[in-house]
C-alpha positions in Angstrom: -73.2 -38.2 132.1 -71.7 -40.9 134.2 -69.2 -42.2 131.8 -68.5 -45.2 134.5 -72.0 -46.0 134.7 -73.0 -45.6 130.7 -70.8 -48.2 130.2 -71.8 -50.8 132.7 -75.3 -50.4 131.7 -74.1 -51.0 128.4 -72.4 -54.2 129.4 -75.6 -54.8 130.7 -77.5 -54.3 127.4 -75.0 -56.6 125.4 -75.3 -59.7 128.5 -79.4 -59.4 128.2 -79.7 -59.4 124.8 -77.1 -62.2 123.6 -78.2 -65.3 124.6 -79.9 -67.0 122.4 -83.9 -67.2 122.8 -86.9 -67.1 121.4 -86.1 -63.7 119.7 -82.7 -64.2 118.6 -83.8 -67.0 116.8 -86.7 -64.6 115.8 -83.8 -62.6 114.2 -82.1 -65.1 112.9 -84.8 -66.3 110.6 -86.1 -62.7 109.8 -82.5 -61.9 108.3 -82.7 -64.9 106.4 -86.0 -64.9 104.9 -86.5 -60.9 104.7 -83.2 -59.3 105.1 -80.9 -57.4 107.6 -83.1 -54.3 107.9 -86.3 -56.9 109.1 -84.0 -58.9 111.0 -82.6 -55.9 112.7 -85.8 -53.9 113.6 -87.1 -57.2 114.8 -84.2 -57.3 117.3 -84.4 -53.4 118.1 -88.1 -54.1 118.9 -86.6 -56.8 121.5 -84.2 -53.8 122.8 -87.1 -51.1 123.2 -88.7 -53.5 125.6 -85.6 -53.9 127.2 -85.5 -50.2 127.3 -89.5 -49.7 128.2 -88.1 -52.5 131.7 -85.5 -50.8 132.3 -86.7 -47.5 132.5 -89.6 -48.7 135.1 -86.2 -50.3 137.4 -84.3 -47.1 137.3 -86.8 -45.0 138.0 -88.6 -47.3 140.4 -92.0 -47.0 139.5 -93.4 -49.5 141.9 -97.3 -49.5 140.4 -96.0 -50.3 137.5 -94.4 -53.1 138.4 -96.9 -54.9 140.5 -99.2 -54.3 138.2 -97.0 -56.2 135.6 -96.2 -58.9 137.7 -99.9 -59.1 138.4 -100.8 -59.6 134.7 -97.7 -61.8 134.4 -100.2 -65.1 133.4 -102.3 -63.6 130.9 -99.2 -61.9 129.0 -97.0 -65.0 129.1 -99.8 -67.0 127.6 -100.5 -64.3 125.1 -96.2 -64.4 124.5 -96.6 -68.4 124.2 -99.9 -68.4 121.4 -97.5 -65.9 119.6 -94.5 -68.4 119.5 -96.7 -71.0 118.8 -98.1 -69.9 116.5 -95.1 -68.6 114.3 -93.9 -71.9 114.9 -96.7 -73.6 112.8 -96.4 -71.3 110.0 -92.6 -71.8 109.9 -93.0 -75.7 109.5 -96.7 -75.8 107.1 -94.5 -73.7 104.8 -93.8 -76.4 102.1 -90.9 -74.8 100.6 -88.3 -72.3 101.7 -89.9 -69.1 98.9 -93.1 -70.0 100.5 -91.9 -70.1 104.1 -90.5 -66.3 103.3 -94.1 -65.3 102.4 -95.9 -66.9 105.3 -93.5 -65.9 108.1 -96.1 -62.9 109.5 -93.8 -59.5 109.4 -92.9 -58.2 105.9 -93.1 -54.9 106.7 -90.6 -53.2 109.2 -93.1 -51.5 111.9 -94.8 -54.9 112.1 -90.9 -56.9 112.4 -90.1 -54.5 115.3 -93.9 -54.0 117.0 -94.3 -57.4 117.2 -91.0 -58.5 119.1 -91.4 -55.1 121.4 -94.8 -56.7 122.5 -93.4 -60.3 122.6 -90.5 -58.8 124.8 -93.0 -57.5 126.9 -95.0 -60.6 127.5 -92.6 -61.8 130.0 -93.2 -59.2 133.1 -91.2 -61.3 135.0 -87.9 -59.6 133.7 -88.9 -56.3 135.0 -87.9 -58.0 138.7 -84.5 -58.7 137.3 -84.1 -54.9 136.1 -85.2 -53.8 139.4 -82.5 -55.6 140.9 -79.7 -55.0 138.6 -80.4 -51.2 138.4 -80.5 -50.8 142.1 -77.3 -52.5 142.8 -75.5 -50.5 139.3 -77.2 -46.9 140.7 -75.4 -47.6 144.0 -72.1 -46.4 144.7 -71.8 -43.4 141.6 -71.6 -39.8 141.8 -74.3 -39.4 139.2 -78.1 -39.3 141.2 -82.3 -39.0 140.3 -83.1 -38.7 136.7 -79.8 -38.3 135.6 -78.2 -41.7 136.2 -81.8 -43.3 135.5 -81.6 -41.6 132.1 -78.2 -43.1 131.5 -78.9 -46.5 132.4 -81.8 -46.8 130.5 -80.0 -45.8 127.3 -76.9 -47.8 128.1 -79.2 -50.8 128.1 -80.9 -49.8 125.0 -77.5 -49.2 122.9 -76.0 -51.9 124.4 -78.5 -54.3 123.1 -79.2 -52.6 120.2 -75.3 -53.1 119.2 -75.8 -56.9 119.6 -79.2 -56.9 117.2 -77.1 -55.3 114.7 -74.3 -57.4 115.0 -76.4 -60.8 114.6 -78.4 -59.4 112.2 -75.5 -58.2 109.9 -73.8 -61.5 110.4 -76.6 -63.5 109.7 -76.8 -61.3 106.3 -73.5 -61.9 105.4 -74.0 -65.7 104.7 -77.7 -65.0 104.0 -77.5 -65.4 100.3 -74.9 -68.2 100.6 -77.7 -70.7 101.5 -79.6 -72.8 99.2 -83.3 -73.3 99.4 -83.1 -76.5 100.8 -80.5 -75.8 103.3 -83.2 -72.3 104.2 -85.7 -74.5 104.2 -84.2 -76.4 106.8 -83.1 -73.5 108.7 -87.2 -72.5 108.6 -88.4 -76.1 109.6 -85.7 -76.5 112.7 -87.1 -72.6 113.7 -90.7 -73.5 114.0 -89.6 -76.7 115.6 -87.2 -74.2 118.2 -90.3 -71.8 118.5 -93.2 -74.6 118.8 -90.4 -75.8 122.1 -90.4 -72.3 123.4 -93.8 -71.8 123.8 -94.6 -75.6 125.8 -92.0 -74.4 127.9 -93.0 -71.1 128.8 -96.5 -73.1 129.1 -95.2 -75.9 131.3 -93.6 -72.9 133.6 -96.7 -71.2 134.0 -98.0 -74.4 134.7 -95.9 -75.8 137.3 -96.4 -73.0 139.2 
């Protein structure tokens, strides 16, 4: 393995997944209404994607990605119904208990499907992983499969390590929080979301 390489894909990983979206706020509001093990998976679900994008640039699996960026309407409006409609549970929700049972993933496999398959409704990131992976490939020892393999999980560790980190921050103050204050929190969220998903409409729009 191409220790040089590992690590800049990991970099990579850590810059992709930090900023704060639609799915860290996903993960934000997981942790606090369901826990750190929700609020992580829902993040790792994020980083599989990541991983499922990356994989397609490193290997450079052209079909693949014209058939993504083909489909790239239908899935970003499928991705925007999903935030807006999270959004609108998160603010109905009269009270914060009640805005724990209504927000949709209780259960672990659905925390983390449903953020892999939100990831993936935005094809248009697979462009930016072709790009970055052909200019980190150049210029190492490591060739084929091999450095492909590394740079895939380098992006998946790397933005695994940030899920875990928000997630077990998040968790630390978690039970500091009234229920007016997490009811807040819940309110602002669905507001955030609702915002997300007339953006990623107005984008689609303008174009």
């Amino acid at each position: 393995m191409d220790f040089s390489l590992f690590v800049k894909a990991l970099v990579i990983g850590l810059s992709i997944a930090a900023p704060v979206g639609p799915i860290g706020l996903l993960c934000i509001q997981r942790t606090l209404a369901h826990g750190r093990t929700i609020g992580f998976l829902s993040g790792l679900g994020a980083a599989l994607a990541d991983a499922c994008y990356g994989a397609i640039g490193a290997f450079g699996v052209s079909a693949v990605v014209s058939t993504m960026v083909a489909a790239r309407v239908p899935l970003a409006l499928g991705g925007a119904a999903f935030l807006a409609w999270m959004g609108v549970q998160l603010l109905r929700a009269p009270a914060a208990t009640q805005a724990r049972a209504a927000e949709d993933p209780a259960t672990p496999l659905k925390a983390l499907l449903s953020v892999f398959v939100l990831t993936l409704a935005n094809p248009m990131t697979i462009l930016s992983f072709v790009a970055v992976f052909a200019s980190l490939g150049s210029g190492h020892t490591s060739s084929g499969s091999g450095a492909a393999l590394t740079m895939v999980l380098g992006v998946f560790l790397g933005s695994a390590l940030w899920w875990l980190g928000l997630s077990t921050g998040v968790s630390l103050v978690r039970h500091r929080l009234g229920p007016r204050v997490l009811q807040a929190i819940n309110r602002l969220s669905g507001a955030l979301l609702l915002g997300f998903a007339v953006f990623q409409l107005s984008t689609l729009l303008s174009r």
